[in-house]
N, C-alpha and C positions, 0 to 999 in steps of 0.2 A: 520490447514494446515501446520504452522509452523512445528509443532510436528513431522508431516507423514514424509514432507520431510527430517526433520534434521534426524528422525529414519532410513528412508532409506536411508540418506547417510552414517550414521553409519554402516546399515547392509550389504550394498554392499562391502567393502571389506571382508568382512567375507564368504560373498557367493559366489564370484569370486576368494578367493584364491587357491593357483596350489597345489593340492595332493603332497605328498611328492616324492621324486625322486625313490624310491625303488617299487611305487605304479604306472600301467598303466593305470587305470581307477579312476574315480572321487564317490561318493556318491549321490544320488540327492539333498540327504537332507540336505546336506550342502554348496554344490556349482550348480549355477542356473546361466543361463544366459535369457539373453531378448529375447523374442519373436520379430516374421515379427509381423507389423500390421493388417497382417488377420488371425492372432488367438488370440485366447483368448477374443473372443465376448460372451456376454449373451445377454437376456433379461428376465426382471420382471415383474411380474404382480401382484397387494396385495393391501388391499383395509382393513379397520379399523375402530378405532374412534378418535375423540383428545378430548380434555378437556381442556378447555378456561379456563388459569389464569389470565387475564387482570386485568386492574385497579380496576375494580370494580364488577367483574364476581363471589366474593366471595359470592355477597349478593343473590345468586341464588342456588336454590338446586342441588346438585348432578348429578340428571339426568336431568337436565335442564342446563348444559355445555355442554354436551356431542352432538357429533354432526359424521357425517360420510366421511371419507376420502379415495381417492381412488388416486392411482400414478402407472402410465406404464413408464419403466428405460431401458435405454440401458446400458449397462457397456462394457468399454474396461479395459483388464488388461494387464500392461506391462511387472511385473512382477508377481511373488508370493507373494510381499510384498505390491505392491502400485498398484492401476487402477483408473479410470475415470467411472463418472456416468453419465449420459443424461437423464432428465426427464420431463415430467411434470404429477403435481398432482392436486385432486380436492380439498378442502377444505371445508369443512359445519363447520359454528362457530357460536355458541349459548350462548348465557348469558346475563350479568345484566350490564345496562349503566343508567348513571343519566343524560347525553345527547350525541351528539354525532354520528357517522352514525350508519344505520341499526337499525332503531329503530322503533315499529307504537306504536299505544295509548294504547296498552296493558300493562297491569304494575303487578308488582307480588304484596303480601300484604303489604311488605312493604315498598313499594309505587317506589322501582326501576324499570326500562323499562325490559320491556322482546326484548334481543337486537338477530340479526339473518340475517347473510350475508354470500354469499357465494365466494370463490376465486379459479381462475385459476393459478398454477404460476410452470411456467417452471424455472428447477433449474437445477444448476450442480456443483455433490461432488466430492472430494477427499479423495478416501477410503482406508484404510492400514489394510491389514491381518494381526493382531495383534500374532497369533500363530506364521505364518510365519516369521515372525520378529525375534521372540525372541527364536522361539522352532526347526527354519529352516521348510524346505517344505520338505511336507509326504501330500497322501490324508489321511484325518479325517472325521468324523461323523459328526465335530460339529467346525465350525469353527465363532469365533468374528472378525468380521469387523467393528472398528470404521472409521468415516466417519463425515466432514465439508464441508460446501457448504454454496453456495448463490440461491437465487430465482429473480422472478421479478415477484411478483405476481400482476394479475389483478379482480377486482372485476366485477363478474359473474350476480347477484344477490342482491337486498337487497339494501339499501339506504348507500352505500360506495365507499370509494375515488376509484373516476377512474382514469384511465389512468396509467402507469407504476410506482410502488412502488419497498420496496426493503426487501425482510427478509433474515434473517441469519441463519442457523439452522446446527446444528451437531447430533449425535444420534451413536448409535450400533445395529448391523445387525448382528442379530444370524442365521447364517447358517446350514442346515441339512444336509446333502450328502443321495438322494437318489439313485442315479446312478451316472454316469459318468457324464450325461448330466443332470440329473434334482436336482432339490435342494427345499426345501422349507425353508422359509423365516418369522425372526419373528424381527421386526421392530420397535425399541423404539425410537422416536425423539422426540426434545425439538426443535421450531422455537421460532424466534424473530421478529414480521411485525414492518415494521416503523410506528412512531406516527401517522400517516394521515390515517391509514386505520381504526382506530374503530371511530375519530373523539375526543379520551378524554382525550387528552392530555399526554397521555401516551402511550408507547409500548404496542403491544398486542403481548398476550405469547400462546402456545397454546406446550400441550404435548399428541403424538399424541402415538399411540398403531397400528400394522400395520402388518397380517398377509400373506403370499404372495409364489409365485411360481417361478423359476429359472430354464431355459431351457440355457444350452450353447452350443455354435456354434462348428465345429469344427474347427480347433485343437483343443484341451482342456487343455490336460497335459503341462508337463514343462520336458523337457529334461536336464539331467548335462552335462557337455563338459568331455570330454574325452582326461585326460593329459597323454600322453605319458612319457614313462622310461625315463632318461638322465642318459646314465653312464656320470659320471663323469671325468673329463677332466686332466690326468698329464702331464703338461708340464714341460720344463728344456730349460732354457738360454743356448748359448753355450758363449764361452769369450769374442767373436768378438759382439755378442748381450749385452753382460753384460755392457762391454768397449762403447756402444754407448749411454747404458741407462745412462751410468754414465754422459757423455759428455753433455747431455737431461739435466740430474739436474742439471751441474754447469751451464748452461745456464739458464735456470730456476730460479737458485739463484741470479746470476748477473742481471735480470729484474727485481726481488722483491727486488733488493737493489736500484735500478734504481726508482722504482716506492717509493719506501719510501723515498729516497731523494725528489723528486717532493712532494710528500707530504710534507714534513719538510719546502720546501720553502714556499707552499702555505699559511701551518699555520705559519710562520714569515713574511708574506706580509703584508703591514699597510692595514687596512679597511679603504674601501673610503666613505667618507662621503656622502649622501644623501640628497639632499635637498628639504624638502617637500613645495609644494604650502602652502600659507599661507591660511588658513582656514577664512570660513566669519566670521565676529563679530555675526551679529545676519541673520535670513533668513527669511523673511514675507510671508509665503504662501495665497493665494488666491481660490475663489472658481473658479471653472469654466466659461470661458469669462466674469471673472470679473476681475473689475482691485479696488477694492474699499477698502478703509482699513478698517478691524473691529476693535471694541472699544479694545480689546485686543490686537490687533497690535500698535494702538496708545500708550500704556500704556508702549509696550517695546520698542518704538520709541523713550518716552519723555529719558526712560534712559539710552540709546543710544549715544541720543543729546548730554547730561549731558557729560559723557563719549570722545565726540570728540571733545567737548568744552573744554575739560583739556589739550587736548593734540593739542595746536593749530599748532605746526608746521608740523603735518601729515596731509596728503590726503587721503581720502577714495573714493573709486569706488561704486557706485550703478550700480547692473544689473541687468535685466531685462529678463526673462525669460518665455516660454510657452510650453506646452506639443506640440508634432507635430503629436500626434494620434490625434487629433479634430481640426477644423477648420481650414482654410485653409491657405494659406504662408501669405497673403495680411494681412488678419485677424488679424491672430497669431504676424505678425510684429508691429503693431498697437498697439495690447494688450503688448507684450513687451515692447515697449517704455512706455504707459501708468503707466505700474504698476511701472518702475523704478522713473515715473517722481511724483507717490503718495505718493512714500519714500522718494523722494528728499524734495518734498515741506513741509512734515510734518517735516523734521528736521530742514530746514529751520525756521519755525514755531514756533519752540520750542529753537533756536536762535541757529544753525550752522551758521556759515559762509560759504556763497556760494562760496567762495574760496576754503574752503575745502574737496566741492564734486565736483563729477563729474561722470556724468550718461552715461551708457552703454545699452548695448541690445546683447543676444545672443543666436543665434538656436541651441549652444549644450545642449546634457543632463545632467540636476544639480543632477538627483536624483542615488543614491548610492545603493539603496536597488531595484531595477528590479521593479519597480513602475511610470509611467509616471506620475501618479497623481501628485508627487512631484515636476515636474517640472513648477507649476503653483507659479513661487515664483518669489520672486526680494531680491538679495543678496547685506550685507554691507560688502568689506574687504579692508583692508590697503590698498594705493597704494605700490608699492615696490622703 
């Protein structure tokens, strides 16, 4: 998807550019503009096989991966270079599992599941006319459209994950032009389902083969814009004009000398200094409507203690903290006080002097990174 759009935004000014001025009309095939949204509709019809590469689909014969696919597509194109696809497709997918969904007690000889599920999955690509891109817009015989998209496939059939899944898939769309309106269609895709739909651990892969028919709506074509001559423009100053442009720059200049003095002050003005909050010594997180200390919070408590026992003639704050997405004010106040008074008492413990704390509680937010979980803590920092 990446690709299409960054292509097309490369190609659009190439296809929008204005004919030269000597020229009255444009080219098609070089300059293109956007359609209204009621043209340039198709619809597809084209039905195949795929060929299950999954984890363990190797260990099956040839024609025992093979299975039959069928997809009806609406497409919108905006331009010649880029359109939209709307679809959904049927899926039959065949092969070898050593467990896993979609699977019964049939097994091949050597001794893997004969596996077999079937998937619904509505999807929608992003498709780039690859000719048009590079070779500009002309009708052709034979046009390559690559094409990326997503699905939501859902299991139809067969012992597999239900309910909404997810695969990825890109492919190339060989076009035939048999008329205006009709086209036929030959369809190589590579999908990618998520790990839940074969059950084995693994992605399931499937390359699918897909022959098909293309009716388009009307309008069809692409019209170019039609750039009118410009003679070309001589003009002439007379003195009284020349005499006021001059008057324009010295004004002009004395602003830019004006504005670069302002500058020069700016960069000679002292920086003011900043003074940041003092940061916590350490910060003991907690589980949820707990207030209980783990043996590893204790371990960086004892050396802590250590630490504000050197420094006897400072004060430290204990705070007390709780998330305000859970439980309620009454609660949450409770728990605050609690956890601040579990770090009080273990430093205690470990021989602070209780003159040297002093315990707090607070309903703002401790956490830094967009995470309330973080605020389930009780903080140590200096007093100031």
């Amino acid at each position: 998807m990446h690709f299409l759009l960054v292509s097309m935004g490369l190609a659009m000014p190439a296809t929008l550019a204005a004919a030269p001025e000597t020229e009255a009309q444009s080219e098609s095939s070089q300059e293109i503009v956007l359609n209204s949204f009621k043209d340039n509709w198709a619809i597809s019809l084209e039905g195949g096989v795929d060929f299950s590469l999954g984890r363990f689909d190797s260990h099956a014969g040839f024609g025992q991966r093979i299975a039959p696919v069928f997809g009806l597509n609406v497409e919108k194109w905006f331009s010649p270079v880029i359109g939209l696809r709307l679809g959904a497709d049927y899926y039959g997918t065949k092969g070898a599992a050593l467990w896993g969904h979609g699977i019964g007690g049939e097994r091949f000889d050597n001794g893997y599941y004969k596996q077999s599920y079937a998937l619904i999955t509505p999807a929608l690509d992003v498709m780039g006319d690859l000719a048009s891109l590079f070779c500009g817009y002309r009708e052709r015989v034979y046009t390559p459209v690559l094409y990326v998209g997503m699905g939501l496939p859902v299991g139809v059939s067969g012992d597999v994950a239900k309910g909404v899944n997810m695969d990825m898939r890109g492919g190339l769309l060989n076009r035939f032009r048999l008329s205006d309106a009709w086209a036929i269609n030959l369809d190589l895709r590579f999908d990618v389902w998520e790990a839940s739909i074969a059950g084995e651990g693994n992605h399931g892969k499937t390359f699918s083969a897909l022959v098909g028919v293309t009716y388009k709506f009307k309008d069809r074509g692409w019209k170019a814009p039609v750039v009118p001559a410009v003679a070309p423009v001589v003009g002439k100053y007379s003195d009284d004009e020349g005499d006021a442009l001059v008057v324009q720059l010295r004004d002009a200049n004395r602003k830019i000398a004006n504005l670069e003095q302002q500058l020069a002050e700016c960069r000679n003005r002292p920086v003011e200094k900043v003074t940041e909050k003092p940061l916590p010594v350490v910060t003991v997180y907690y589980n949820i409507n707990s207030s209980t200390l783990q043996p590893k919070d204790k371990v960086v408590l004892k050396a802590v203690a250590k630490a504000i026992k050197a420094n006897e003639g400072r004060k430290y704050i204990i705070t007390g903290y709780a998330d305000s997405e859970t439980g309620t004010a009454a609660f949450n106040a409770k728990l605050r006080k609690a956890r601040a008074e579990q770090v009080y008492d273990a430093l205690v413990s470990y021989g602070v002097s209780p003159d040297q704390l002093e315990q707090k509680t607070s309903d703002a937010k401790l956490d830094r990174f967009g995470s309330y979980v973080l605020d389930r803590a009780a903080t140590i920092i200096p007093a100031e």
